[in-house]
Structure formats: C-alpha cells, structure tokens
C-alpha positions as protocol buffer text, in pm:
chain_id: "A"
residue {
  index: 1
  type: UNK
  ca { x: 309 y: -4341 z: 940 }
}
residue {
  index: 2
  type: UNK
  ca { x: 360 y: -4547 z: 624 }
}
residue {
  index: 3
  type: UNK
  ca { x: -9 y: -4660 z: 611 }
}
residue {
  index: 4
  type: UNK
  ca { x: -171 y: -4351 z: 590 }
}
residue {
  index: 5
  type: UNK
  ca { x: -288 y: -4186 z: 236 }
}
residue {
  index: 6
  type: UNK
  ca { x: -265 y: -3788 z: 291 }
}
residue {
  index: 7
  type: UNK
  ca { x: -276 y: -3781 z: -75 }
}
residue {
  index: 8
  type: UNK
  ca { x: -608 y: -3884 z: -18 }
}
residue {
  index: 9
  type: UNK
  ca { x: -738 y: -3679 z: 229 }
}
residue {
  index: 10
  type: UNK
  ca { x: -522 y: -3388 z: 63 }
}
residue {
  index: 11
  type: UNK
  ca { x: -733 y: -3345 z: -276 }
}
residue {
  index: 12
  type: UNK
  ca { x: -757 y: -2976 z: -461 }
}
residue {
  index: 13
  type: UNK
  ca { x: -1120 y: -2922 z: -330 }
}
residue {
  index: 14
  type: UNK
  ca { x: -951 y: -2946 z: 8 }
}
residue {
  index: 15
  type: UNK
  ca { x: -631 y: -2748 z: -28 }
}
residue {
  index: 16
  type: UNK
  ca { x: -860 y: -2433 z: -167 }
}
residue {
  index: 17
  type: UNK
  ca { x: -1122 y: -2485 z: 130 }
}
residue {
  index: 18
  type: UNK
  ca { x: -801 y: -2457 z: 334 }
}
residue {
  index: 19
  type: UNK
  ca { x: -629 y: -2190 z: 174 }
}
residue {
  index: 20
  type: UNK
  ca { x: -929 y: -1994 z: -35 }
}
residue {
  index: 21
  type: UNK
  ca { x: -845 y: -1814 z: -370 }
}
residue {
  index: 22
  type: UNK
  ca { x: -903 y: -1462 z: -217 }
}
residue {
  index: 23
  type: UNK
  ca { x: -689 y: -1499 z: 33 }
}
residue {
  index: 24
  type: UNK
  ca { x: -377 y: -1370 z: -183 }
}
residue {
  index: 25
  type: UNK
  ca { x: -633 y: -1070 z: -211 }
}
residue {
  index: 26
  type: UNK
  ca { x: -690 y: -1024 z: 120 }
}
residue {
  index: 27
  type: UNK
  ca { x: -326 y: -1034 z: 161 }
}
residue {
  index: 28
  type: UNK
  ca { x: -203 y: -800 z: -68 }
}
residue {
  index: 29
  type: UNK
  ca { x: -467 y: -562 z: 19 }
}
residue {
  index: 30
  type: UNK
  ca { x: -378 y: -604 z: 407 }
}
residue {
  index: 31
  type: UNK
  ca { x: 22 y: -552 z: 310 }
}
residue {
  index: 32
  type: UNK
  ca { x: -4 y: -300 z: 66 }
}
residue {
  index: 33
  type: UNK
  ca { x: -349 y: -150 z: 107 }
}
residue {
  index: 34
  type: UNK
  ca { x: -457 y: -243 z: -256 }
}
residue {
  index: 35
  type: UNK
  ca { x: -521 y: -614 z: -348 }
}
residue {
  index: 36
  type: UNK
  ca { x: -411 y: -503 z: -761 }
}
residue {
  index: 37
  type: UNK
  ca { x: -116 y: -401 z: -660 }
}
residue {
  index: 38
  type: UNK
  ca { x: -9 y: -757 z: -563 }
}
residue {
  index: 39
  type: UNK
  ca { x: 245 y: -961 z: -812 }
}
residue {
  index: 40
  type: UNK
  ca { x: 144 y: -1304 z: -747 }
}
residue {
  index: 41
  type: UNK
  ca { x: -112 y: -1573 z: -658 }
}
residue {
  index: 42
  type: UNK
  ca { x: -81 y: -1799 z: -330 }
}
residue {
  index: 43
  type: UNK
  ca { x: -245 y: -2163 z: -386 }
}
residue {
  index: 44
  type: UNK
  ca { x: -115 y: -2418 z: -132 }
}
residue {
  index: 45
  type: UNK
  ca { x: -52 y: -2760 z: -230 }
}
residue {
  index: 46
  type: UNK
  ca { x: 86 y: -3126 z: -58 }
}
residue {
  index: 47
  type: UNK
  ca { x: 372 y: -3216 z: -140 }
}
residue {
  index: 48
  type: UNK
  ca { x: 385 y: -3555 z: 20 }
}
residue {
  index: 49
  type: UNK
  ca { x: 515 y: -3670 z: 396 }
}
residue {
  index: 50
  type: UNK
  ca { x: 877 y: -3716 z: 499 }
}
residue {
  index: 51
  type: UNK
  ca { x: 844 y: -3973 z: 782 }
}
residue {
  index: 52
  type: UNK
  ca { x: 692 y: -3840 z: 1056 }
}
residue {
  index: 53
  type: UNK
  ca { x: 564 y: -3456 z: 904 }
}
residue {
  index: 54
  type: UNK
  ca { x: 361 y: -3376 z: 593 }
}
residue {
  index: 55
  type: UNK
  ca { x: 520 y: -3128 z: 369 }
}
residue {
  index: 56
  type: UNK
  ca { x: 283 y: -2863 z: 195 }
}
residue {
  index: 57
  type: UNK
  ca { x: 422 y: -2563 z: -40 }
}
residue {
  index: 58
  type: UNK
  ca { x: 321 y: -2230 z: -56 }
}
residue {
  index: 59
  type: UNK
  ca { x: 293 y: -2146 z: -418 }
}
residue {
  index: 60
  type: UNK
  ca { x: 356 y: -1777 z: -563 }
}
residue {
  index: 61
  type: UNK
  ca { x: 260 y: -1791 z: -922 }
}
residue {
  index: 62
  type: UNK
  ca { x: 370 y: -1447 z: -1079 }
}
residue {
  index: 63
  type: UNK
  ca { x: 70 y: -1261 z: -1182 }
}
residue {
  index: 64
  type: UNK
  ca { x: 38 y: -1093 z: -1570 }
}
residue {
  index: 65
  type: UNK
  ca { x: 249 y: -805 z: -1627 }
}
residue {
  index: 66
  type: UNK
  ca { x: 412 y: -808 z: -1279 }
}
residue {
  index: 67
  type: UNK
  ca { x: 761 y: -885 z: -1134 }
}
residue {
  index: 68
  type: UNK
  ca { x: 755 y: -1186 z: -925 }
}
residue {
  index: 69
  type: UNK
  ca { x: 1114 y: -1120 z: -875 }
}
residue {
  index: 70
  type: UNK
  ca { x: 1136 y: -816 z: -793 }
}
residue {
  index: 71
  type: UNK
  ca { x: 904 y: -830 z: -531 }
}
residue {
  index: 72
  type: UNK
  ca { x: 1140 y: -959 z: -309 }
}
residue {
  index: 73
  type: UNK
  ca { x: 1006 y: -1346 z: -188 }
}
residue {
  index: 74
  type: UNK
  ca { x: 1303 y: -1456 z: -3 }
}
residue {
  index: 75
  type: UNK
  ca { x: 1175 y: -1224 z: 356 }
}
residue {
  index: 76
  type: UNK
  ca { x: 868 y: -1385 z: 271 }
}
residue {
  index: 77
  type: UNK
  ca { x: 892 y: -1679 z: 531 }
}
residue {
  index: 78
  type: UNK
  ca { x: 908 y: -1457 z: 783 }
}
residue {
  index: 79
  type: UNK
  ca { x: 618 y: -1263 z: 705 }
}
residue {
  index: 80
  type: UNK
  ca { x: 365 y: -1553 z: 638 }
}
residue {
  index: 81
  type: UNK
  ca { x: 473 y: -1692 z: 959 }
}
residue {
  index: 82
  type: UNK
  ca { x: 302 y: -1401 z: 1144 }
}
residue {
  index: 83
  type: UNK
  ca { x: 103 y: -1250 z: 896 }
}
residue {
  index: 84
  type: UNK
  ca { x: -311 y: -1300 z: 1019 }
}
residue {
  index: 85
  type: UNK
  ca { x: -436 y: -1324 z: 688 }
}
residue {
  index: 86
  type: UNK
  ca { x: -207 y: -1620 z: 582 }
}
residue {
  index: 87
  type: UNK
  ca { x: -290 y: -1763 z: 930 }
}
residue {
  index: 88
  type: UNK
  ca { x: -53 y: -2015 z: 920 }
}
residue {
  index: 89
  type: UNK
  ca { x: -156 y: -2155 z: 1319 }
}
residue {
  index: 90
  type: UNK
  ca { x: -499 y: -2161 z: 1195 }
}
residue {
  index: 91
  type: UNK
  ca { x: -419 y: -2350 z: 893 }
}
residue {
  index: 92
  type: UNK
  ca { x: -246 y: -2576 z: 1123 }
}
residue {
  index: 93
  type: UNK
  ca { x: -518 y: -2606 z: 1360 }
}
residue {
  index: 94
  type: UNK
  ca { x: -737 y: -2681 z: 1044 }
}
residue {
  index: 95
  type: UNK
  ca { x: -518 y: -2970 z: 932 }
}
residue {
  index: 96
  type: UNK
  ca { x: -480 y: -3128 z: 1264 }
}
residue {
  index: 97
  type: UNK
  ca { x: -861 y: -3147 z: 1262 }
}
residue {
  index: 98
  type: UNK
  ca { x: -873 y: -3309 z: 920 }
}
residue {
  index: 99
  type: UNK
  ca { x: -647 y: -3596 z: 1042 }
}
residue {
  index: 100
  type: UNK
  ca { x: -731 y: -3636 z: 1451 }
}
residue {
  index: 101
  type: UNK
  ca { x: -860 y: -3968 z: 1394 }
}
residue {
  index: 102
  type: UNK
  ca { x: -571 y: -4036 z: 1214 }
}
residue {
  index: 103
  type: UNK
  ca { x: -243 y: -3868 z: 1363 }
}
residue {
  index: 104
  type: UNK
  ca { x: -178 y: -3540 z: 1575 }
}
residue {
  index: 105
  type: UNK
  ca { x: 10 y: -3256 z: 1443 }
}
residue {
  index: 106
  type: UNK
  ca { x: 273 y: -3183 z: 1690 }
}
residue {
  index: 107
  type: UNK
  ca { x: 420 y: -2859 z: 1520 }
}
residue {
  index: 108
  type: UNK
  ca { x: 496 y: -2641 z: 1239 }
}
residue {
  index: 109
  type: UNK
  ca { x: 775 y: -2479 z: 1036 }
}
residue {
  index: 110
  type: UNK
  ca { x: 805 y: -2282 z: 731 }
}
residue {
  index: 111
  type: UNK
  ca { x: 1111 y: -2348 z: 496 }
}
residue {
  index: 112
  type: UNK
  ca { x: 1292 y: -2061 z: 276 }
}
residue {
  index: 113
  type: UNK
  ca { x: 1176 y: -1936 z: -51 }
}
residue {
  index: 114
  type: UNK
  ca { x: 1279 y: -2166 z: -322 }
}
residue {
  index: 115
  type: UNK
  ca { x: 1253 y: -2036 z: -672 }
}
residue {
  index: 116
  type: UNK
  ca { x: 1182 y: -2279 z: -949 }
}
residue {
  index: 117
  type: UNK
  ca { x: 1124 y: -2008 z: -1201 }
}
residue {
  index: 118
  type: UNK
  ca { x: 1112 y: -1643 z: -1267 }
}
residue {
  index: 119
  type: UNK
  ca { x: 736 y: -1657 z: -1229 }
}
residue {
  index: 120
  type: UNK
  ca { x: 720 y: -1921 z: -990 }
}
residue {
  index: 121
  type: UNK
  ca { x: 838 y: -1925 z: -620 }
}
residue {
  index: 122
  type: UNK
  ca { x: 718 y: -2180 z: -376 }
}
residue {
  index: 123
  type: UNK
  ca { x: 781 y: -2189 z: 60 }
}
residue {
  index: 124
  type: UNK
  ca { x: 748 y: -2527 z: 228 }
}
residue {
  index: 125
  type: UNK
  ca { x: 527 y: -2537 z: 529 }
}
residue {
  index: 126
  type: UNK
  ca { x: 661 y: -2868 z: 744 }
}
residue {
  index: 127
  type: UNK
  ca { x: 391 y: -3009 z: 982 }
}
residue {
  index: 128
  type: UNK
  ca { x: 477 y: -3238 z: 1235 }
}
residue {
  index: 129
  type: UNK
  ca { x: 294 y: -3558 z: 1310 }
}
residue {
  index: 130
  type: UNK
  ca { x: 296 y: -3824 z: 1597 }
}
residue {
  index: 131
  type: UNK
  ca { x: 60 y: -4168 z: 1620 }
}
C-alpha cells in the first residue's frame, strides 16, 4: 500500500464534497431540533494511512460563545456511528468509490474522542483497505 498517494486524492475540495459544511447543521438541528443551538463545527480531514487503513478525523471545532466541553464529546463515537445525518456507511461507501481502481475498503471503525484543546475535539474514523 506504500505506493499509493491518498494525500493526493484526499485534497480539502474533496473532504468538504464528502463531508459538506451544513452537515454539522443538519446535525444539530436533527439532535436537538435547532441547528443554533449546536456548540461546534464538524469538518473531516485525512490524517494519513497506517499500513493497510487510511485514518480520517472527525473534527469538532468549538463554536463562539459555546462550551465545547461541556457538551459532552466523549458518547460522541457512539452516536456518529449510527447517526443518518453523519452517515458514516455512506461516507464509507463514498470513499471506497474514490479509490476502487486503486484499493477496496474492507471496513470501518470509529476511535474515541480525543481532545487536543478546550475548543477542539477530534474522533478518528479507521477505514480498512486490501489490494
């Protein structure tokens, strides 16, 4: 799997078609029936591969004036792992497309909350991959 750039194929443009901007939106308003009264943004970004799996991140960037803290993260894993707006087996479906001529994506996992600030929380989503 060493010979394959995902950096490459993984730009910014990509990631947001992926993962859209109003999805945290459509999130918050699905969870707590009121987009505003979310505390943070979700972006996803790649965070490289790990021999055979690609390793993206979550990101939960506190919003102004709210508690990213407080809004409890950590059951987070949990609830994007289900949750139909995050879509998490659709995003996977969506990057085993992008690479088919490439690899297969084999499976998925999503890793605990870490938190690398007070305002800034990411989850690791582990994909798979087999030649």
């Amino acid at each position: 799997m060493k010979d394959h750039n995902f950096e490459d194929v993984f730009t910014p443009e990509i990631l947001s078609k992926l993962f859209p901007e109003d999805r945290t939106d459509k999130f918050f308003d699905a969870l707590l029936g009121d987009a505003a009264e979310g505390t943070y943004d979700i972006s996803l970004d790649f965070s490289g591969q790990n021999r055979d799996r690609l390793i993206f991140q979550f990101c939960l960037k506190q919003r102004p004036g709210k508690c990213l803290a407080c809004h409890l993260t950590y059951g987070l894993p949990q609830v994007f792992s289900r949750h139909p707006v995050i879509n998490i087996k659709g995003l996977f479906r969506e990057i085993g497309e992008l690479l088919r001529e490439q690899v297969r994506c084999t499976d998925w996992r999503i890793g605990d909350t870490q938190e690398i600030s007070g305002g800034f929380h990411t989850i690791p989503l582990f994909i798979s991959l087999e030649t």
